[in-house]
N, C-alpha and C positions, 0 to 999 in steps of 0.2 A: 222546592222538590228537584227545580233541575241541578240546583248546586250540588244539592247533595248525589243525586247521578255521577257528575263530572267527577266531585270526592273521592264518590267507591270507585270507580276507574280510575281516577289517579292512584288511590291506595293499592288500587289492584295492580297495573302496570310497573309501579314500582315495587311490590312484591315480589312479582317475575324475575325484574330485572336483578333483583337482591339475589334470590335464592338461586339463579343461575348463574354457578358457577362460571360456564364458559362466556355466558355475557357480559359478566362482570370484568374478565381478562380483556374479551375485547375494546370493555371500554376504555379500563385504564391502563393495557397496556402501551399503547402508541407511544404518550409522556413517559411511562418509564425508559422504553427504548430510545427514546429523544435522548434522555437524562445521561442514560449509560452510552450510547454511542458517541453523542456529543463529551463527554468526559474522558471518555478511553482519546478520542481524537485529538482532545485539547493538548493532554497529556503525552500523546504519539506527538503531535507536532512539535511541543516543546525539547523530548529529546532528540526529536534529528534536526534540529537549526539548533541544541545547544549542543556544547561539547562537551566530553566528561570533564566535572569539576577539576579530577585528581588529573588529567592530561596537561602537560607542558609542552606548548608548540614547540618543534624545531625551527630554527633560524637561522640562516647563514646571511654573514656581514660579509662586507667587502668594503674595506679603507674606514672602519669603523673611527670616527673623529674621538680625541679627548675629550670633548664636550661635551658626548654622547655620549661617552661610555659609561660611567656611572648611571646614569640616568636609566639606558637599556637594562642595565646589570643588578642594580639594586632593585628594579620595579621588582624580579620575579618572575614575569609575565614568560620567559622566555626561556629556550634553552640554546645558548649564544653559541655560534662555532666560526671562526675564521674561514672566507671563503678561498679556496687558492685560485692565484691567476692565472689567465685564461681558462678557466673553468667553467663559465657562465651557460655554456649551452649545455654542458650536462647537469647542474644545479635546476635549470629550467624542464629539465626532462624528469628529472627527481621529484618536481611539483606537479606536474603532468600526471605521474603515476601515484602520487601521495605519498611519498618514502620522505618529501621534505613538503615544509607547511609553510615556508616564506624566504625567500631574499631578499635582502635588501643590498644597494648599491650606488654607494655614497662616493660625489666625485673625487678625484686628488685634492689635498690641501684643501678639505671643504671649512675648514672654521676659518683658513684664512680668505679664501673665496666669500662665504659670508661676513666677514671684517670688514671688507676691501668693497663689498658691493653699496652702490648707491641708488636707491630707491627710485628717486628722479632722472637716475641717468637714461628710461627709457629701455634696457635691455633685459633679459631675460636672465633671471634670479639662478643660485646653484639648484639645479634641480637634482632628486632623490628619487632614486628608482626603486618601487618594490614590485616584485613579482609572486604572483599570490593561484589560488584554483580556486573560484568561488563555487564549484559542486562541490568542494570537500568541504564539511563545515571546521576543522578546526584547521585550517589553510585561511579561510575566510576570515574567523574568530581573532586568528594571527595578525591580521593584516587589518583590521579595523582600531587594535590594541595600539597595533604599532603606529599608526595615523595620528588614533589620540595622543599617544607620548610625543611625537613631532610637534602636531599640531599647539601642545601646552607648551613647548621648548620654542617654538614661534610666537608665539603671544608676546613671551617676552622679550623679542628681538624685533618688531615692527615688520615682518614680512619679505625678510631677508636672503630667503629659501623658497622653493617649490617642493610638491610630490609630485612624480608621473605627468608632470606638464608637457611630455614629448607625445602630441598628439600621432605621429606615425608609429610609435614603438604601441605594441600589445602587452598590459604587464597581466591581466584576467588571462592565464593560463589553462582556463577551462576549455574545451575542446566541445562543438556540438552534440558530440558523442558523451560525452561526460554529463551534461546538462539533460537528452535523453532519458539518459540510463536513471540518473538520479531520479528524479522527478516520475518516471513509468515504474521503477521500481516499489514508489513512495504509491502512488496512487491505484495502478493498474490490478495489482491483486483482490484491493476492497472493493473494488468496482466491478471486476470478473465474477468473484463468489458471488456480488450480492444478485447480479445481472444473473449469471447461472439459477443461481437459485430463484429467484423470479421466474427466468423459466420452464422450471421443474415445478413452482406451483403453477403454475397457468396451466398446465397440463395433467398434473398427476393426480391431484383431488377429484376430477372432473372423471377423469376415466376410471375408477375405482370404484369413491366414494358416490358418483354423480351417478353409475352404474347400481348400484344399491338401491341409490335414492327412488329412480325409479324402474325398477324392480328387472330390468334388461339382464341384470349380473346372471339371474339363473340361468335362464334358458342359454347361457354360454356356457356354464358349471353341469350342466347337461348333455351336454353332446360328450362323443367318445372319447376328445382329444384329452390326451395326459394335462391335469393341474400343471406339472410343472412346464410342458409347452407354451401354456398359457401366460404363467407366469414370466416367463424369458422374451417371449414374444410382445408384451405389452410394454416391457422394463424396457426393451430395444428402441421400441416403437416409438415410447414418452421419450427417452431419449435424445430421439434424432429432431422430434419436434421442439423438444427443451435446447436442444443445439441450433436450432434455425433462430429461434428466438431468443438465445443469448449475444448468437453472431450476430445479429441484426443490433442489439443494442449494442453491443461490443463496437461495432463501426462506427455507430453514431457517437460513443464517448471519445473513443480516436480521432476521428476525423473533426472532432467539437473539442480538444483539449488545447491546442492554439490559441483559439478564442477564447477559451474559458480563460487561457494565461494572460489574455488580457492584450498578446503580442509581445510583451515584455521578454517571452525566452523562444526561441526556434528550438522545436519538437522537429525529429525526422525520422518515421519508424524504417526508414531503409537502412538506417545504419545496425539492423539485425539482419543475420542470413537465414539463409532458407533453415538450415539447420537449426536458429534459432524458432523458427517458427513452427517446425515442426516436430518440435519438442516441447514447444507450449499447444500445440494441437493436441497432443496424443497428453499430456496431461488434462487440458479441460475434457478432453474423452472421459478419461476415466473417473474425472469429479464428479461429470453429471451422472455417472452408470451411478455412483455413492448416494446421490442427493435421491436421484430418481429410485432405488432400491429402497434409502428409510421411508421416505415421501408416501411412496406405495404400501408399504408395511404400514406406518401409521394411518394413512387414509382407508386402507383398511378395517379396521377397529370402529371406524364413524363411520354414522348412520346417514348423514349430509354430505354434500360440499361444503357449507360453511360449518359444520362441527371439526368435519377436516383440518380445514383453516386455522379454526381455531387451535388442535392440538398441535399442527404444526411451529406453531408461532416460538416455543421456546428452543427448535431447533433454528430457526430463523434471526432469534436473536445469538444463538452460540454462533454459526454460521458468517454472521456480520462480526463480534469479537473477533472470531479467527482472521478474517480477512482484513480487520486493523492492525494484526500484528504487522503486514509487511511494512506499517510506520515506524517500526521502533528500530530497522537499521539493514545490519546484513543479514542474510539466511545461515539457518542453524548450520553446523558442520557436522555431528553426531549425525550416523545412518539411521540413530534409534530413531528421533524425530521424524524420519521418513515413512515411517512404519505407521506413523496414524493418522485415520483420513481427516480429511481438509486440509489441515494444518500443513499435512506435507504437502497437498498441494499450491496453496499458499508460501511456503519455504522453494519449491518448486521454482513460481512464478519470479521470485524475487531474485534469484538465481540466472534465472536464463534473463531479465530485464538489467540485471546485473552487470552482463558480460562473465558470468561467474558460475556457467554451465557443467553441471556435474553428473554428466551421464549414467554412473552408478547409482548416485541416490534418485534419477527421474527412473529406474528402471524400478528400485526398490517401490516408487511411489507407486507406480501402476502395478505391480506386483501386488501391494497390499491394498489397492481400490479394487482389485479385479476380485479379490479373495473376501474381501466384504461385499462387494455385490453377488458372489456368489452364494455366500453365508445367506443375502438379503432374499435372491429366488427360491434356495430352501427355505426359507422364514412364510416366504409369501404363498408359495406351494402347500405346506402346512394349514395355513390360513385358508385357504380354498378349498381343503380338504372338510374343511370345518364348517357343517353348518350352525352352529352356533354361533360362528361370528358372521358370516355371511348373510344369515339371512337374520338378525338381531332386527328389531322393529323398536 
């Protein structure tokens, strides 16, 4: 008798679980979202440490040997240019900015230098300098290529040569700032939205849908004041709370990205100005007025906080897509891209961590976050007006 109790409630519970729709999402969406986030990410990582297949590095030689020169020239690998002399400090400056992808700089008379050299004698081999920007990936890509073709062209000569053995010269051309920029660009936008949006639900469902739930929404929908005050005044309100608590994780990913690199790279967010900063302020402004406008609209519609939740969840996963795009490179250049929300903010972010701040389009950005939240208070305003959705049981 009691098995079969335990049965009809297992039958029964699993029932529930089946035929509700939104329980069902909740179960199995987490794994999806693993699936698809983890994929798009694999996939974003792979293009920004690969470089386009069809790209051929530049390369400039200095006293390029006979011996190497077929060897550099038939690989492919390369688009070969004679360096002129005394040239070297502006070539170096060309890899600084990315305009060139490698030098290399090979001593006078290097094949008779390595002829002439003797393994035992104790002294230091012809050494080969290259000069390379390991934030740029096909600068990097360059200069690993050009390693291996040395290094195979040594194998056969018992160690006759060095690369980069002058421990006091710099040939990693990369700048703090360049290593910065890369890496906050790569990272800081997916972690912004998803933080953002974090805390726009920690707040919005609550005040809305949480307000429904138990039954307080009226007696505010009652009083004299204009729907749409109400409206404006809550979107403000979720806001500035969804801002406390994104700044607050925001810190903590910042001040925890060092570590997270393991130590391996110096992060140093002072190498942005104020101006840079306050150009990503007034952008995440106007993200959260976006997030917090739909958030509200749809927690509207729900009877719960966790029905809320739940319908939110496919914005949440759009939301996380968008904010992996900043993996796939630079920010868009079209003004049209800035016109639609996230994304532009997103495009936004990638831009000012860039060094590649474009005041027209962050104006464009807020301009069309401001104008969809606005859309969002008449949407919501609407909704309040409406007892049919308001007070839905």
């Amino acid at each position: 008798m009691r098995i079969n109790t335990i049965f009809t409630i297992f039958k029964k519970e699993l029932s529930r679980f089946f035929k509700d729709r939104r329980t069902m999402v909740a179960i199995l969406m987490p794994g999806i979202l693993i699936y698809v986030i983890y994929s798009f990410m694999g996939g974003a990582m792979g293009d920004a440490f690969m470089p386009d297949d069809d790209y051929i590095p530049s390369v400039c030689v200095e006293n390029m040997p006979e011996s190497l020169n077929a060897l550099f020239t038939q690989s492919g690998l390369f688009s070969l240019s004679d360096a002129e002399s005394g040239k070297i400090s502006k070539y170096k400056e060309s890899i600084k900015n990315e305009e060139l992808d490698l030098l290399i700089v090979f001593p006078e008379n290097f094949d008779k230098k390595v002829n002439d050299y003797d393994i035992s004698s104790g002294t230091a081999a012809p050494n080969i300098e290259m000069y390379y920007n390991s934030s740029a990936v096909n600068s990097s890509m360059a200069y690993q290529s050009a390693v291996s073709l040395l290094d195979y062209h040594e194998s056969q000569m018992i160690n006759r040569f060095d690369i980069n053995n002058d421990i006091d010269t710099v040939f990693d051309l990369a700048t703090e700032e360049d290593m910065t920029s890369m890496i906050f660009s790569m990272i800081m936008p997916m972690l912004l939205i998803m933080l953002l949006f974090s805390g726009c639900m920690a707040v919005a469902p609550e005040s809305i849908a949480g307000e429904k739930e138990r039954g307080t929404i009226a007696s505010l929908l009652i009083t004299p004041t204009k729907r749409s005050h109400i409206a404006i005044g809550k979107i403000l309100a979720l806001s500035v709370m969804a801002l406390i608590s994104g700044t607050s994780s925001t810190l903590g990913v910042v001040l925890s990205l060092p570590k997270l690199m393991g130590g391996t790279v110096t992060l140093d967010g002072s190498v942005y100005t104020l101006l840079d900063y306050t150009m990503l302020g007034i952008v995440i402004l106007s993200t959260v007025l976006v997030l917090i406008s739909v958030i509200s609209i749809i927690s509207a519609f729900a009877k719960t906080v966790k029905e809320a939740s739940s319908y939110v969840t496919p914005l949440m996963i759009a939301s996380m897509l968008i904010g992996l795009s900043g993996m796939f490179g630079a920010s868009a250049t079209s003004p049209v891209f800035y016109a639609i929300p996230l994304y532009n903010s997103v495009q936004c972010m990638i831009s000012i961590f860039s060094f590649d701040l474009n005041v027209v389009n962050i104006l464009i950005t807020v301009a069309a976050n401001v104008a969809v939240t606005g859309i969002g208070v008449f949407i919501l305003t609407r909704m309040f007006n409406s007892e049919k959705i308001m007070f839905n049981k």
